[in-house]
C-alpha positions in Angstrom: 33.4 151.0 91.4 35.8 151.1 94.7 32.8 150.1 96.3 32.6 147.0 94.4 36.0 146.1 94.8 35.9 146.8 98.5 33.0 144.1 98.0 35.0 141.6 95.9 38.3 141.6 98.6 36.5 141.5 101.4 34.5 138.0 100.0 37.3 136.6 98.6 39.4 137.1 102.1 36.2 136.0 103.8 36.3 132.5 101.5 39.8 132.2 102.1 39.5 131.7 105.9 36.1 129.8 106.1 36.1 127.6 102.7 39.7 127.4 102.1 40.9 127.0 105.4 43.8 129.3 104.8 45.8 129.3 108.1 47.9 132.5 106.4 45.0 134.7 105.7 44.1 134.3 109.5 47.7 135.0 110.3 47.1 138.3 108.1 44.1 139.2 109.5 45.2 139.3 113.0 48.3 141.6 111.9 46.1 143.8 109.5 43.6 144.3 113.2 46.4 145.4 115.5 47.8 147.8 112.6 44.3 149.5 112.6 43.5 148.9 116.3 46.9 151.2 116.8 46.2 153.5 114.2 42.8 154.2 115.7 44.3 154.4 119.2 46.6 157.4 117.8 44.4 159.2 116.1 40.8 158.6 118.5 40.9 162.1 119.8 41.6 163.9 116.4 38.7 161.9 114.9 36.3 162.6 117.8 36.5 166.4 117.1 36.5 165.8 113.6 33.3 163.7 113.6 32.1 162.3 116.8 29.2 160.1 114.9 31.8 158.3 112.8 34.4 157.9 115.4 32.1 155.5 117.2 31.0 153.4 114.7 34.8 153.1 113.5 35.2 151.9 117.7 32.0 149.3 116.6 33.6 148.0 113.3 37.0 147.6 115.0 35.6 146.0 118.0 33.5 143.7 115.7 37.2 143.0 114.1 38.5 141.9 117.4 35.9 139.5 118.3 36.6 138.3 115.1 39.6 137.5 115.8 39.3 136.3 119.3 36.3 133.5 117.2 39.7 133.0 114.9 42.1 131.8 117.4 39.6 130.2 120.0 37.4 127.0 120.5 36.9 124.8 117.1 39.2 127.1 115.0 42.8 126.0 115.6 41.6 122.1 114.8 39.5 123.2 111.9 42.2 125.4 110.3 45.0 121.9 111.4 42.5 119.2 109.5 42.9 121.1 106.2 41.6 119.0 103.6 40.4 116.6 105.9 36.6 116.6 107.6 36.6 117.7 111.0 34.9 115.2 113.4 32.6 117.0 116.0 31.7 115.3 119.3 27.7 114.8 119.3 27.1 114.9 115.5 26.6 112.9 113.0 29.7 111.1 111.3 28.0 112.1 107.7 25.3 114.8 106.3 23.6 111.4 104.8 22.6 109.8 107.7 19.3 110.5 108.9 
């Protein structure tokens, strides 16, 4: 059941940013990354002894997270999350999905 949930959170945050355009929930995002970037920063030795196997995919996941974040803040993303509500106009495509 937590699994599910875990599931349901992380594709309605997931909707937020990319349908929505929530500028927030980006904002959120890149404090809710540093608080766990620390947290594993603290505790990396202790976990290594604990289990080295898990350790590193927790380094994969939370280095997934800050390319995330880095795709978040960089390139298209500032305009896209700006033109909220509106359509975003890319250079080199087509003004509309109907034209062929």
């Amino acid at each position: 059941m937590l699994t599910i949930a875990a599931f349901a959170i992380q594709f309605l945050w997931i909707w937020l940013i990319a349908r929505k355009r929530q500028n927030w929930a980006r904002w959120v995002t890149l404090i809710v990354t540093i608080v766990a970037v620390i947290g594993l920063a603290l505790r990396i030795g202790t976990l290594l002894q604990a289990n080295p196997a898990s350790t590193i995919v927790r380094l994969i996941v939370t280095a997934l997270w800050v390319v995330e974040l880095y795709l978040l803040f960089t390139g298209d993303a500032p305009p896209w999350f700006a033109t909220k509500g509106q359509a975003m106009v890319v250079e080199g495509a087509p003004a509309s999905s109907n034209e062929v």
